[in-house]
N, C-alpha and C positions, 0 to 999 in steps of 0.2 A: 360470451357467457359460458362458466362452467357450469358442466352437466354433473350435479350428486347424486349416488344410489342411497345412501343414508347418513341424515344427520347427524352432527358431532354436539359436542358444547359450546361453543365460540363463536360467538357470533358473527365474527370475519373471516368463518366458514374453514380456518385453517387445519381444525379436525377432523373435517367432515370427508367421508369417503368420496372420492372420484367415480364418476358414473363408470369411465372406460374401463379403468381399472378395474373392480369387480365384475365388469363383463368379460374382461381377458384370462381376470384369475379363475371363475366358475368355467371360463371355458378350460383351462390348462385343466383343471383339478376333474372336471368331467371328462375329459377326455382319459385321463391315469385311471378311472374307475372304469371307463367304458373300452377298453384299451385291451385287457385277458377276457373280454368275453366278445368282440369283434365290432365294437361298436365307438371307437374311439374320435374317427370322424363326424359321425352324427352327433356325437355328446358334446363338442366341440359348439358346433354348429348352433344344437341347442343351447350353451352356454351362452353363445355369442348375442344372441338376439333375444334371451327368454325376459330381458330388460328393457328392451327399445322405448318400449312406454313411458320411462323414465325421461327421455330425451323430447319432453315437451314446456313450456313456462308453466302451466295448471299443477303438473307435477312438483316441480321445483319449489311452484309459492307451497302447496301443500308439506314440502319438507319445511318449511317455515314456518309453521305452524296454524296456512290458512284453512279453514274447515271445506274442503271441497273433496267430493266422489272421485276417483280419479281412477279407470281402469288400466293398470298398464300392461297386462298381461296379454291384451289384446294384438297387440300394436305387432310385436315378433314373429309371430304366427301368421299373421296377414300380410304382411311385407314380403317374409320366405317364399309363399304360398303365390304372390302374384311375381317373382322372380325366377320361380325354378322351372324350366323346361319341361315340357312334358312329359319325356320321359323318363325323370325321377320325380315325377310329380306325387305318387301314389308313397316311395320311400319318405319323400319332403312332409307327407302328411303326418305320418308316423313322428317324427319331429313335432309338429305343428302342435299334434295334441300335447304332447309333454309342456311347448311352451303355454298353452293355453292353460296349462291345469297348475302350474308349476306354483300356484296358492294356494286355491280352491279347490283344487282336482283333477284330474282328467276327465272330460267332459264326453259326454254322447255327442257320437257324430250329428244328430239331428233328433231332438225331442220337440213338445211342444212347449220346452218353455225360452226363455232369452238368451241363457248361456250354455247351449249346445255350440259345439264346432261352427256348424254352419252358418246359422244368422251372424255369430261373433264375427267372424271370417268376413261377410258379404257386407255386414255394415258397418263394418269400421271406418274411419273418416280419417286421413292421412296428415295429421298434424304434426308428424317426428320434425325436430331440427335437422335439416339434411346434412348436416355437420357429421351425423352419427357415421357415413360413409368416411368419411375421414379418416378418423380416431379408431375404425375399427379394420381388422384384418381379415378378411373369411375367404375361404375359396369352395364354391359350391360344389366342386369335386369334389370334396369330402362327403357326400352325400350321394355312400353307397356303403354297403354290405356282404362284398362277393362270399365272403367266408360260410357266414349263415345263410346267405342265398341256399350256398350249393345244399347247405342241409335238410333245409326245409321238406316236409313231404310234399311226395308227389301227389299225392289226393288233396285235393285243393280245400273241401271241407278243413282237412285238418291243416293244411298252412295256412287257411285263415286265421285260426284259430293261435295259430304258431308265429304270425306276426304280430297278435296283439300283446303277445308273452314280449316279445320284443320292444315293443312300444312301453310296457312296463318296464323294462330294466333299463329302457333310456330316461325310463322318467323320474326311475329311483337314482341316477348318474345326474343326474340335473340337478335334484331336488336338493340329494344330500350333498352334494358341492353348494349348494345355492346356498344350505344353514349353516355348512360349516365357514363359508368365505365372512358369512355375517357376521357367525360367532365370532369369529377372528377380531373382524374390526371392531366387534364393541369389547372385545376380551382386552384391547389393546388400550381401547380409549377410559375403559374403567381401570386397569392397569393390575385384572385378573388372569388366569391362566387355567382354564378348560382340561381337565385331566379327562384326555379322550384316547390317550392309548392303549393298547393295547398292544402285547407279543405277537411276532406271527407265528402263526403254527408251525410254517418248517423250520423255525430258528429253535423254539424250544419241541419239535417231537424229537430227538436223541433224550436229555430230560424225560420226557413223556414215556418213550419206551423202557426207559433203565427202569421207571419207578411202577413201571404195570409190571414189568415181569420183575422185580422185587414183590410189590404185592401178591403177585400168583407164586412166587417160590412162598411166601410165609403160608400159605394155606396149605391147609391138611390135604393131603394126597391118603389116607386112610381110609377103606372103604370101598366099595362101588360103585355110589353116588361117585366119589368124589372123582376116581381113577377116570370114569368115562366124563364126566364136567372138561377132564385132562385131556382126552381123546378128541371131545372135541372139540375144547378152545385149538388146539394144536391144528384139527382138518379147516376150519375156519380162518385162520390165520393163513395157514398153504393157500387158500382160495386168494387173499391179498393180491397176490401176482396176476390175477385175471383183468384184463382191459377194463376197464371204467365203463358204471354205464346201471343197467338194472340187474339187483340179484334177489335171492329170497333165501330169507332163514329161517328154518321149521325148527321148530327145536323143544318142543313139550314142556312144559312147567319141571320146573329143579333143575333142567336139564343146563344151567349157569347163563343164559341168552344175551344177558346183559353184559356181561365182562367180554363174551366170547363177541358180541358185536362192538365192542369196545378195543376188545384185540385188532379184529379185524380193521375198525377202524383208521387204528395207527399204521397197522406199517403197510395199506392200501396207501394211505397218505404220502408216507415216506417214498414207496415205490414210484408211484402217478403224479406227487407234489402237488396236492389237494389242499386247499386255502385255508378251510376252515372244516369242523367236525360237529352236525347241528343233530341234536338229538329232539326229534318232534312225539310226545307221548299225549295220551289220550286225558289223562285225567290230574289235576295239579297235586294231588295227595304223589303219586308218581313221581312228576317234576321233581317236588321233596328231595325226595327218596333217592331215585337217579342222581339227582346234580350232588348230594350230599357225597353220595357213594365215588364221584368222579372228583369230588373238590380235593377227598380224600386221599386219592390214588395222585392225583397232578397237579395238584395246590392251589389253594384257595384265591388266588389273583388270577387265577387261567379260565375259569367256568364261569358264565355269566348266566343265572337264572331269570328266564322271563315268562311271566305267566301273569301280569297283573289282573286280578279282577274287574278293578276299576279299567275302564275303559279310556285308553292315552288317546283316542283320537278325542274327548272334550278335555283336554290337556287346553286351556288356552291359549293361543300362540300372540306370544304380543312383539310385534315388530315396532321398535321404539327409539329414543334416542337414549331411554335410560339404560332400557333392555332388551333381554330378547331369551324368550324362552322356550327351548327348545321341545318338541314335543314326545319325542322317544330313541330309543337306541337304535342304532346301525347293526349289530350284530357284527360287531369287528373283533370282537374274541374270538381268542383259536378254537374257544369249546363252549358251545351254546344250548343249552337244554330249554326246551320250550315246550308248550302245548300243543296240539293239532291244529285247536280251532285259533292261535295268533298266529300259524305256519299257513296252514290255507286262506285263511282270511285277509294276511298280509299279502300271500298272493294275488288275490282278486280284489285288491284295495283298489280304490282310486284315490282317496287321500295321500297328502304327500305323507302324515305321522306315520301310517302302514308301509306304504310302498317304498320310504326312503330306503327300508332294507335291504332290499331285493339282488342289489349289485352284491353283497359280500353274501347271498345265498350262491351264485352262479361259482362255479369253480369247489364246489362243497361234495362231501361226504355227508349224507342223510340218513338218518337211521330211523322209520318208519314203527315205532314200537306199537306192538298190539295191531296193526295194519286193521284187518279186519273192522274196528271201531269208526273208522268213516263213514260219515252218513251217508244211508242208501241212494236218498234223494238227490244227493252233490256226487257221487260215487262216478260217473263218467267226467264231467271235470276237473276229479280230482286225477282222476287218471290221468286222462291229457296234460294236466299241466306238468304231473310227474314225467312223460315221456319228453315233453319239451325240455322239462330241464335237465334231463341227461343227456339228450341228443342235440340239442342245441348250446347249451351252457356246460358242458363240461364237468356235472354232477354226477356222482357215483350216490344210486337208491338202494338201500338195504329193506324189503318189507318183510320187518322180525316180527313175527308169531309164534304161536305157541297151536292156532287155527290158522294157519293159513287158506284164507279166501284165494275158488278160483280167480284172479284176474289175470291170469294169462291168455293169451289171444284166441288160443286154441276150445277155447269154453266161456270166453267172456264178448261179448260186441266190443270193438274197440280197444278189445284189452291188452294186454304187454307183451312185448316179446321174453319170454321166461325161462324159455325152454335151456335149459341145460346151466340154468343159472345158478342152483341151489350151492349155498355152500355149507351144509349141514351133512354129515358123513351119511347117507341111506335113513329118510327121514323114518320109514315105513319100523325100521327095526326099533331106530330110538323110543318110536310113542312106544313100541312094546315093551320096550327093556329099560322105560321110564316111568311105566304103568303103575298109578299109584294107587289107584279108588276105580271103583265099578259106579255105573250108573243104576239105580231100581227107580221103577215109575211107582208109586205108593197111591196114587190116587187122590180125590178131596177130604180135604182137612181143614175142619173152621178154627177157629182161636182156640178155646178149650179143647182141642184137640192138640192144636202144636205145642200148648203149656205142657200138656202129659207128655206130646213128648222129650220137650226141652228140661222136665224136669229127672226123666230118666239119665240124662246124657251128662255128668259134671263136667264136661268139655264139646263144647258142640258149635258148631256156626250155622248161623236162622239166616237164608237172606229170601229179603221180599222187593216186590215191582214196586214199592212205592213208599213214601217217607210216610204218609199215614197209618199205611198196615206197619209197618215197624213200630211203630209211635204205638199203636192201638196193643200190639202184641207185647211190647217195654210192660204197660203199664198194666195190663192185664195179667201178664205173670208178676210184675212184683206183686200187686194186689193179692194174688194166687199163694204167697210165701216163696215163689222161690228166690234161691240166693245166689247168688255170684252171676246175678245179670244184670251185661254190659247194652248199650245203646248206639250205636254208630251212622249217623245219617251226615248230610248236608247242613243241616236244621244247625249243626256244630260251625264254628270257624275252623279253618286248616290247622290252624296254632292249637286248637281246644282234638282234635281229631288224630293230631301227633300225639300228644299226652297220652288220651285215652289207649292207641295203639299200640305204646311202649307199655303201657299196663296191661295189655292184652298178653304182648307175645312175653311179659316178665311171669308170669299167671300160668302160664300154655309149656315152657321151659319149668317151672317150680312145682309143677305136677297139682296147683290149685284149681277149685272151681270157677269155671270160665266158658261162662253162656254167652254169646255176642248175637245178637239180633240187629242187624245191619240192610242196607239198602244195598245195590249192584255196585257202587263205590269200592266194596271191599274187594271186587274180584278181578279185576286187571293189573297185576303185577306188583299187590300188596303182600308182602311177606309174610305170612300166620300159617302156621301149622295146625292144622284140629284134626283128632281123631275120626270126626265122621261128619258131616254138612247135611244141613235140607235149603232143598232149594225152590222156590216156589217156580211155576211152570214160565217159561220163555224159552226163545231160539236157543238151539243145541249150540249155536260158539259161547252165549254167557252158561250154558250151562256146563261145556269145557271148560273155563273159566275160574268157577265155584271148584269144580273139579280140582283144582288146580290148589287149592287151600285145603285139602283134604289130604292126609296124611304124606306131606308134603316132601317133609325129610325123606319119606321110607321105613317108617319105625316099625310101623304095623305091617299085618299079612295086607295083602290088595284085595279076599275076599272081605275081610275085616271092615274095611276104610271103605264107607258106602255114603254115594250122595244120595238121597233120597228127594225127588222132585214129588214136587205136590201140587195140585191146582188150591184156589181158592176162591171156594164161588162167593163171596161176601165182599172179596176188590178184586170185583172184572179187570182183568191186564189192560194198558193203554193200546189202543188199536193198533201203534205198529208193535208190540209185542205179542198181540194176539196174530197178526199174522206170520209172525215169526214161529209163534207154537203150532200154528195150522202148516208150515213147512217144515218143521220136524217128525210132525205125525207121519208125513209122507215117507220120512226116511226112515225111523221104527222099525216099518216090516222087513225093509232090505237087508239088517246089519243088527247082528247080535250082542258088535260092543260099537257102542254110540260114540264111544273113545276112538276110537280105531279111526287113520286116515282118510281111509273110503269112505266113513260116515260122513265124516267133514266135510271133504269134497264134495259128494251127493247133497247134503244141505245147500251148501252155496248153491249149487248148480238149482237147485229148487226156488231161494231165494233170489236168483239174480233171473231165473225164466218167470217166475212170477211177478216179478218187479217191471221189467220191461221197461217204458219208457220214463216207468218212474224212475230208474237212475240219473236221469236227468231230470228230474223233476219240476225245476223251474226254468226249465231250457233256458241256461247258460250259457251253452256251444250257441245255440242260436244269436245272439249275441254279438258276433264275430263274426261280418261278411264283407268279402268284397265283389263290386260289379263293376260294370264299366262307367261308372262316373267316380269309381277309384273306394277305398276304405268305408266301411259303414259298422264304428266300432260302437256299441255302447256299456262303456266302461261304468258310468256313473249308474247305469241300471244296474247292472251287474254286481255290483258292489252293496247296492242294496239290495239284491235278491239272497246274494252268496252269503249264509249265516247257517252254519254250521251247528249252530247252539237254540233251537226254537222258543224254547221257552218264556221268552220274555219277560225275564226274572230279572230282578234291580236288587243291588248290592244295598245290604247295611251294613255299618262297621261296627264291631263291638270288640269295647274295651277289654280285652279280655282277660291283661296282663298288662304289668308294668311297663312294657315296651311299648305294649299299645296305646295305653294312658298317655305314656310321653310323646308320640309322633303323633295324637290328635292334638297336644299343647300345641305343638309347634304349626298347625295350620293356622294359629293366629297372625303365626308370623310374616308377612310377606313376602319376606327376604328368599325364604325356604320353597324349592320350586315345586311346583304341585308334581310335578314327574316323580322326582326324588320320594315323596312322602305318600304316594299312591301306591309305588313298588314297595317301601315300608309297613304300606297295612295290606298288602294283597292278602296277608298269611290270616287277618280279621275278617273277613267280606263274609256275610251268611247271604247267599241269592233268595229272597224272596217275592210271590206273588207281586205284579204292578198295584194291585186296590188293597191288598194287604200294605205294602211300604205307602201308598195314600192314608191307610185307615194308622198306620202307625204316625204317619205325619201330624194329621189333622187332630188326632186327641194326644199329642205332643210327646210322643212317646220316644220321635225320632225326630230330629232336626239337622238338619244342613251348618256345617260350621263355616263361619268366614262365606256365605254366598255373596257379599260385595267384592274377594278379588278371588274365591274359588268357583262361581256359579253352584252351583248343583249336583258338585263331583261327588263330594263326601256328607255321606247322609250317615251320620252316627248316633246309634241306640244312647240313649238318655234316661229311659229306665230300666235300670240294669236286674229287677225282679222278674223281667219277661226273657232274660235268658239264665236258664237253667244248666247246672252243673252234670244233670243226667239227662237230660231232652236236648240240650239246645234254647234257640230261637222260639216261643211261644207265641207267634204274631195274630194265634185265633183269640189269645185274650185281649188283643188289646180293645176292643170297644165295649168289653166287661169292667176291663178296669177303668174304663174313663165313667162310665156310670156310676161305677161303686165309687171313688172320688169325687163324682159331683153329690152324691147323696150325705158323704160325710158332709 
């Protein structure tokens, strides 16, 4: 009997793939992935067996279209597992879960439900064709790791923790070998061709360098802004030559952070021969911005933006004979601009659509923008997993700030080794000699109170804790007569958010009136220059931050250019911002300018002793144990704990533009893969309320396009009167206007 891994067209089976074969190809191609980061053996291994299940009759009739359950991912796992000796029995396991999960996920060692490791493991029933020994080649000496052995820490806490990292980047070598061997065969049998390459980065950085330092010769050196931008892209660059590994870069707003970690990027690469260049920022207005600014500089085929709103793990995956749809990107561009929350999230994926990426993160340069913005709660996890991936996988961490949070060892639990890492020339001089704006505490102010003074100001930036109070103060001032204010929340799509911004900084340049009333969006690494900012009260890094858009070029004097923080007793701050403002009070009496490094410092240091074991929050680390009955990982908990983004807000799409118009036509089509057309409307998504996007549903205000072959991905606004050219999204009217419409 021949054994198939998937069906072809033909009924005398003459197209159809060979079982051995895609088990020999996933192993060669997992091995080449797992291969520069020391895991070439295991990936092999995995390769070899993550199919066994295939090699049963149940299986086989099911390629022929008989309707039977058939689990085959079992079978590989448990076969290894009663084969390997015991003393690579704990490494074998590490394997085991990759193959067990290599559909579904990587599974918990032991829950209470059916498809943990273990029951999977213990009850499996040995039906394979013993044939499978045959046809297949393996030597269970492959199934070792001396390399990252020796790396591993020696405190066992954290090499537990440091082999589960492990076990992920075997199971992103797996996985992504598993879809690309598929793609293949059905790419062949439909007689299309998968445009999945990509440059690699040491081929084109010569390229890369010529045209960044092109770029930086065409700018203005006039100035003192600019001469010291020149100083220190220059001392940051000289850092390049430093061993691989963890560094930090302080660098005050204006002070160029972004090109100068962009410098550095390149010819670290070039020196150390660094794989790939991932740039992970906090906020997708950013992403924009960033990837724009580097398409520019290195050309538009080299940067890959990814940020989708819609969430690719409900990307359908359909394993078929017509098709086969893949469910997200590998991250095989030389230059990757992403969010935080798809960088960490993919980290502690256990999905294969997450986790496939993970092999082409190891060997990378990361540039950690705005560092500081990782949440408190995940905030030791995130750590660890940063130190594994420099010390285990052969990444270089850049944590670029403008506040540099302590997470160095020396002041943090657990925290990095730092010390002597900095490559920003004498950080302490730059915040002075980049000092743009003072901070004054002003005290409480209700609405009619911020309209007087927003009417004072013909240039000024309002920001508040929350898309209400913006919303409440918008409409209260226009109400009020005044003119030339702007709106800037969430409530907008990204695409509606760019528009307004360019109209912002065209207004701010032209010397026009230009009042912006915005939500905390605006203050991490958005480009606006205003004369003077108020900021309503939270943690001194976003009020650094706000700082940071206040006479930004330098135009004005710095006694001039004042942020004014304000309370607002009428929208109480969300609880963890109030305890952020009850940790700056602390630091107040210490330090005269709230700007200055020691202030910073002294907040964290307030912020992370008051946190305590909330930095762990959902105890994560906990997570990752082993004992003497060997590994006890649970990945699939994990995975659902680790969510970066709380809020539990669900995407709507709105039309908002003729682009958008035309990439929800095309959801009719099925041809068109939902992957494709999800990253096409990322730039559309307004996140809304869960019983809001319900209440928008249910009085038809939003409906789901194509839910026979897209389920539930794509929920698009349908009346288009609920979103506004100065608000945004109105989703409090929608159960006003379903009344007023049933009364007509």
């Amino acid at each position: 009997m021949t054994y198939h891994a998937h069906s072809g067209k033909l009924t005398d089976e003459s197209d159809w793939q060979i079982l051995s074969h895609h088990l020999t190809r996933v192993a060669a191609r997992a091995g080449i992935y797992g291969s520069p980061i020391g895991l070439e053996g295991l990936a092999k291994i995995a390769g070899l067996f993550h199919d066994l299940g295939k090699y049963t009759a149940d299986f086989q009739r099911r390629l022929h279209g008989i309707n039977l359950r058939v689990d085959h991912s079992t079978a590989g796992a448990a076969v290894l597992m009663k084969m390997v000796p015991r003393p690579v029995r704990e490494i074998a396991e590490l394997v085991a879960y990759t193959i067990l999960g290599h559909h579904a996920g990587l599974p918990d060692k032991f829950n209470e439900f059916g498809h943990c490791f273990l029951r999977r493991v213990r009850e499996f029933e040995d039906r394979l064709d013993p044939v499978w020994k045959d046809q297949l080649s393996f030597d269970l000496g492959d199934l070792q790791m001396r390399e990252l052995m020796g790396k591993l820490s020696p405190e066992k806490r954290i090499a537990e923790f440091e082999l589960s990292v492990v076990t992920r980047m075997l199971f992103s070598c797996l996985v992504d070998a598993d879809f690309k061997d598929t793609e293949a065969f059905y790419d062949a049998l439909e007689g299309r061709q998968s445009n999945r390459e990509w440059p690699l980065l040491q081929d084109v950085l010569p390229a890369f360098l010529a045209a960044f330092d092109a770029h930086m010769a065409a700018k203005s050196k006039d100035g003192e802004v600019n001469r010291l931008r020149g100083d220190i892209l220059a001392h940051v660059r000289a850092g390049a030559l430093n061993e691989p590994g963890l560094f930090t870069l302080n660098v005050p707003t204006g002070g160029g952070k972004t090109l100068a970690s962009l410098g550095f990027a390149l010819a670290h690469a070039r020196k150390w021969d660094h794989r790939r260049i991932i740039y992970a920022i906090p906020f997708t207005s950013i992403v924009d911005q960033t990837a724009a600014i580097f398409r520019d500089i290195l050309g538009e085929d080299n940067v890959l933006e990814h940020h989708s709103a819609i969430d690719e793990e409900h990307i359908e995956e359909r394993w078929g004979r017509d098709k086969l749809k893949l469910a997200m990107q590998d991250w095989a561009a030389p230059v990757v601009v992403t969010t935080n929350v798809q960088f960490f999230e993919s980290l502690f994926a256990a999905r294969t659509s997450r986790a496939r990426k993970l092999h082409n993160i190891a060997g990378s340069i990361i540039i950690l923008d705005e560092a500081q913005t990782i949440p408190r709660p995940l905030l030791k996890p995130c750590v660890r997993m940063l130190d594994a991936l420099a010390r285990l996988f052969g990444c270089t961490i850049v944590l670029c700030t403008a506040t540099q949070p302590a997470l160095d060892a020396s002041n943090f639990p657990d925290g990095l080794k730092l010390d002597g890492r900095e490559l920003a020339p004498d950080p302490g001089k730059l915040s002075a000699r980049l000092k743009r704006a003072r901070i004054v505490r002003v005290g409480a102010m209700n609405n009619p109170e911020l309209i007087e003074a927003i009417r004072a100001e013909p240039q000024a930036l309002f920001i508040v804790n929350s898309r209400k109070h913006a919303l409440d103060l918008y409409k209260e001032g226009k109400n009020a007569g005044v003119d030339g204010l702007v709106h800037l929340t969430t409530r907008q799509c990204a695409a509606h958010r760019r528009l307004i911004l360019g109209d912002v900084k065209a207004r701010l340049k032209n010397g026009e009136t230009c009042r912006l009333v915005a939500t905390s969006l605006i203050e991490a690494g958005v480009d606006v220059d205003f004369p003077g900012v108020w900021r309503a009260e939270a943690g001194l890094d976003q009020i650094v931050q706000a700082a940071g858009r206040c006479n930004r070029e330098g135009r004005h004097p710095v006694e001039d250019s004042i942020v004014s923080v304000f309370s607002a007793p009428d929208y109480p701050p969300p609880r963890e911002i109030a305890g952020l403002i009850g940790d700056m009070g602390r630091v107040i009496p210490k330090h005269e300018d709230l700007l200055s490094l020691g202030a910073i410092a002294d907040y964290f240091g307030e912020v992370y002793w008051r946190a305590g074991p909330e930095l762990d929050a959902k105890k994560i680390l906990e997570g990752f144990k082993i004992n003497r009955d060997g590994t006890d990982f649970a990945f699939r908990c994990v995975a659902e704990k680790f969510r970066m983004i709380e809020s539990g807000m669900e995407p709507v799409i709105v039309e908002f533009d003729n682009d958008a118009e035309e990439t929800v036509t095309e959801l009719e089509f099925e041809r068109i893969s939902s992957g494709v057309l999800a990253r096409k409307l990322q730039s559309y998504i307004v996140q809304v309320p869960p019983k809001a996007r319900r209440l928008l549903i249910d009085n038809g205000h939003v409906a789901f396009v194509r839910p026979d072959i897209r389920g539930d991905q794509f929920a698009v606004l349908k009346n288009a009167s609920l979103y506004r050219q100065e608000v945004g999204l109105m989703w409090e009217d929608a159960a006003y206007l379903a009344a007023e419409s049933w009364q007509i």
